[in-house]
N, C-alpha and C positions, 0 to 999 in steps of 0.2 A: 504494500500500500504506500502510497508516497506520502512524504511528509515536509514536502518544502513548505506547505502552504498552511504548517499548524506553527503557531507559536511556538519558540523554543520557553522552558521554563525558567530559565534565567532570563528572557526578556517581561515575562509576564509580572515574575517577583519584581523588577523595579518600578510596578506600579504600587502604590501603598494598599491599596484594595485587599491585594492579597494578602500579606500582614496586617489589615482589620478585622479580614475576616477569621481570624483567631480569637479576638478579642472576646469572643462569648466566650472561650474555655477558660477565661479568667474572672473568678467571683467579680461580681459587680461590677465588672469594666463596661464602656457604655462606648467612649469614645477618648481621643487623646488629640495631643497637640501633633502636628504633624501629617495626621493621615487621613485621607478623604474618604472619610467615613462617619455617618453620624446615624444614631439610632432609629430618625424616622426615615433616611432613604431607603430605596428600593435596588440594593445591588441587581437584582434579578428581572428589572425591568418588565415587572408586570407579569413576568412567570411565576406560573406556582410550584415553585421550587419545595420539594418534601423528602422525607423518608421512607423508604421499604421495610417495617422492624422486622423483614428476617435479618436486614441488619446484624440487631442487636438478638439471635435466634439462643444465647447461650446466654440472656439475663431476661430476670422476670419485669415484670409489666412497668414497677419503679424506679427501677434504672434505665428501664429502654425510654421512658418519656425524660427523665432527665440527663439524658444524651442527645437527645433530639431538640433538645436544648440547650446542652452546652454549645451545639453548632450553629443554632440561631436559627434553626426554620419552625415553619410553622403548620404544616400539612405532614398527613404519613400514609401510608398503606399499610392495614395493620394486617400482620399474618398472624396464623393461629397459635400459633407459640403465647401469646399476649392476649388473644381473645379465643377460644378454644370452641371449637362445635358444638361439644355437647353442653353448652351453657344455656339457662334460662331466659327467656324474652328480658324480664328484667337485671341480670346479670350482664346482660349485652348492652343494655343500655349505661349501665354503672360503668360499665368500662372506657365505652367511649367519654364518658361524661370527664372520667378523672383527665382523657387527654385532652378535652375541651376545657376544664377546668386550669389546665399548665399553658393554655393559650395556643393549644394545639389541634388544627380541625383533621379528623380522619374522613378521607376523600375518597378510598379507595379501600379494598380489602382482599386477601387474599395473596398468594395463587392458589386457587380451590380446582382442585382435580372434581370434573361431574361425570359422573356415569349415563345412561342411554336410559336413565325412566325418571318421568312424572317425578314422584317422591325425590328420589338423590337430588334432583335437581331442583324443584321447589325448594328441600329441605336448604339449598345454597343462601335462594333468595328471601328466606326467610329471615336466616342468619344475615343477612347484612340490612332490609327491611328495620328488622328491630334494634340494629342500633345504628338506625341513622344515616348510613354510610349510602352514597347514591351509587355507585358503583362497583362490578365485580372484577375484577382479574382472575381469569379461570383459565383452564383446561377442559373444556367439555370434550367427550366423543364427539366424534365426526358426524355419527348419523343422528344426533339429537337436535337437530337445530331447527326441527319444528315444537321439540320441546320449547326450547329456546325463546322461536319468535313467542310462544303462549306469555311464557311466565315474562317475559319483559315488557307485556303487554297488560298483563295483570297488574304488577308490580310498578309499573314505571319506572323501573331501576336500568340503566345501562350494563354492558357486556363488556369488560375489555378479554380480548381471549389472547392468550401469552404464547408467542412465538420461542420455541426453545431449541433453535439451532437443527443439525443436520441427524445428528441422533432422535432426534422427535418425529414420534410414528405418528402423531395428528398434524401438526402442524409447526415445520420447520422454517418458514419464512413468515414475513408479516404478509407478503403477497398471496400464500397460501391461506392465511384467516381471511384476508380480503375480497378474494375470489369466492371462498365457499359462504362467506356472509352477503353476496350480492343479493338475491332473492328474498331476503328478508327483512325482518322490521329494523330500520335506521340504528335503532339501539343498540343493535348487534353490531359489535365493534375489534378495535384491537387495542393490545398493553406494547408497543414497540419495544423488544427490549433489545437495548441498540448492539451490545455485545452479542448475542446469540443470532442477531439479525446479519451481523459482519460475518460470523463464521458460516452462515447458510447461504453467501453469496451476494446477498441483500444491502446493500449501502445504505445503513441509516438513513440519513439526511433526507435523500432522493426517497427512501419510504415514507418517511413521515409527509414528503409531501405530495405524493404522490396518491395517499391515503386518507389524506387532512380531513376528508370528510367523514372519516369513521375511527380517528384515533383519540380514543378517550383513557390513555396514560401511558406512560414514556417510563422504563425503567431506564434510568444514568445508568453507565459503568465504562472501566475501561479494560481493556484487556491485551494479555502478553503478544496477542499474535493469533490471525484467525484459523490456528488448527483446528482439528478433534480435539487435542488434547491443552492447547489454550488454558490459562489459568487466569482469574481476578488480579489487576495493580489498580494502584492508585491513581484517579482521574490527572491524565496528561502523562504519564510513565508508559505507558502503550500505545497501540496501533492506529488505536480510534480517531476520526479527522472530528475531536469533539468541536473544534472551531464550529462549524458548519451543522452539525445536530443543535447546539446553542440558535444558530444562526435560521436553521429551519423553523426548529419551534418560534422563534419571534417574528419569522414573515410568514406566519400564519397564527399571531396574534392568539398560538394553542393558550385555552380557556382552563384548559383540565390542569393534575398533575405532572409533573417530571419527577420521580421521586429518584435519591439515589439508593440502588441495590447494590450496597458494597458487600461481596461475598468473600473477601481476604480477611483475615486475621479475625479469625470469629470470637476467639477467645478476648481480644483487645480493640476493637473495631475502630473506637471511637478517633484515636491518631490518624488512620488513615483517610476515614470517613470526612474530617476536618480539614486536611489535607485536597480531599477532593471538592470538597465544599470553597473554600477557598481559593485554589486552579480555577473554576468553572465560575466563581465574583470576579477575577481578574481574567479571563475570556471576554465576560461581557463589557467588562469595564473599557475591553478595547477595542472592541468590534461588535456590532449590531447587524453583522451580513454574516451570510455561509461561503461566502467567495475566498 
């Protein structure tokens, strides 16, 4: 993949942006002399920049929201590690509440693997129905998608259905969810996830926009190299031309989430997580195109 046309990281760090966006992982820090950064701007320029907490897949519900805080966002996609299936209608709403209560809105839920009936799949959109959450990120079977158009029809809940690269027997491109959601109701959509989308051929960017009118969330990430065998780094340490996915989602003014899926250091996330957070404040900081 080329890379003359991504930022180097040494040019990105001399903009102060990046070193602000630290500044949440330090108690009470707001803002400082020096760096152009202040607490009511909008690094993200109107995106709604979030979390994925399988993120944080190896801490419980109180540390995953106060991580998601120390990097200063304010959206998440909550997976079930944090909100668990078999929970009560009111249990699911108590959960989301405590992440709306830390100034945190859940936009999104899941990856929910759905089976081919009625039940599994209702049982989805129920689960996200009661707490709140307007959107799924799933895995449905391929032949359910008449289940599908029902219950998003029911529900008025959106679909994001998860592209998971070249090993994925449903759906390994985002081209492949998009194609097979043409015949149905609008709601039925896709979760771009930009890494799994590189290794399946797929050039983010050119998907997301290619797609725009059915992309309801964007997993961030970056990654070593579009093998098979491809591992998780840090936003901007990999292959990904992140310039230009930043750049996509704002010349389509995307409404929904971009959450970051950081899938490296599970044990320790929150360094890396911060680190990418921060790359991706100084992206925007210097460019507003995908060119």
């Amino acid at each position: 993949m080329q890379t003359s046309h991504l930022f180097s990281r040494r040019e990105l760090m001399k903009h102060s942006i990046a070193a602000a966006a630290l500044l949440p992982l330090v108690p009470g820090a707001k803002s400082a002399p020096g760096y152009a950064y202040a607490e009511e701007a909008d690094p993200f320029k109107g995106l709604k920049i979030g979390v994925a907490t399988y993120t944080f897949r190896k801490f419980p519900l109180e540390a995953t929201i106060k991580g998601v805080q120390r990097v200063g966002l304010h959206y998440v996609s909550i997976k079930d590690f944090h909100l668990a299936r078999n929970t009560t209608a009111a249990e699911r709403k108590t959960i989301a509440q405590k992440f709306k209560d830390a100034g945190i809105t859940p936009l999104s839920c899941g990856n929910i693997t759905m089976d081919n009936t009625e039940k599994g799949v209702r049982d989805a959109f129920e689960y996200a129905r009661d707490a709140g959450i307007p959107t799924i990120v799933c895995s449905p079977h391929p032949d359910s998608f008449a289940i599908l158009d029902k219950m998003v029809k029911e529900f008025d809940l959106k679909l994001a259905i998860h592209n998971h690269g070249p090993e994925d027997g449903r759906f390994p491109s985002p081209y492949d969810v998009y194609k097979a959601a043409q015949p149905y109701d609008k709601r039925i959509g896709l979760c771009v996830d930009v890494g799994h989308s590189a290794r399946a051929g797929a050039e983010p960017a050119e998907a997301i926009l290619k797609c725009r009118d059915r992309v309801y969330d964007v997993h961030l990430k970056d990654i070593a190299d579009t093998g098979k065998t491809s591992h998780p780094v840090e936003s901007g340490r990999g292959v990904l031309n992140l310039k230009a996915i930043m750049g996509a989602l704002l010349e389509i003014k995307f409404p929904y989430m971009a959450d970051f899926e950081y899938e490296k250091d599970a044990d320790d996330p929150l360094p890396g997580l911060a680190e990418s957070v921060g790359y991706t404040k100084a992206l925007l900081a210097c460019a507003s195109t995908r060119k």
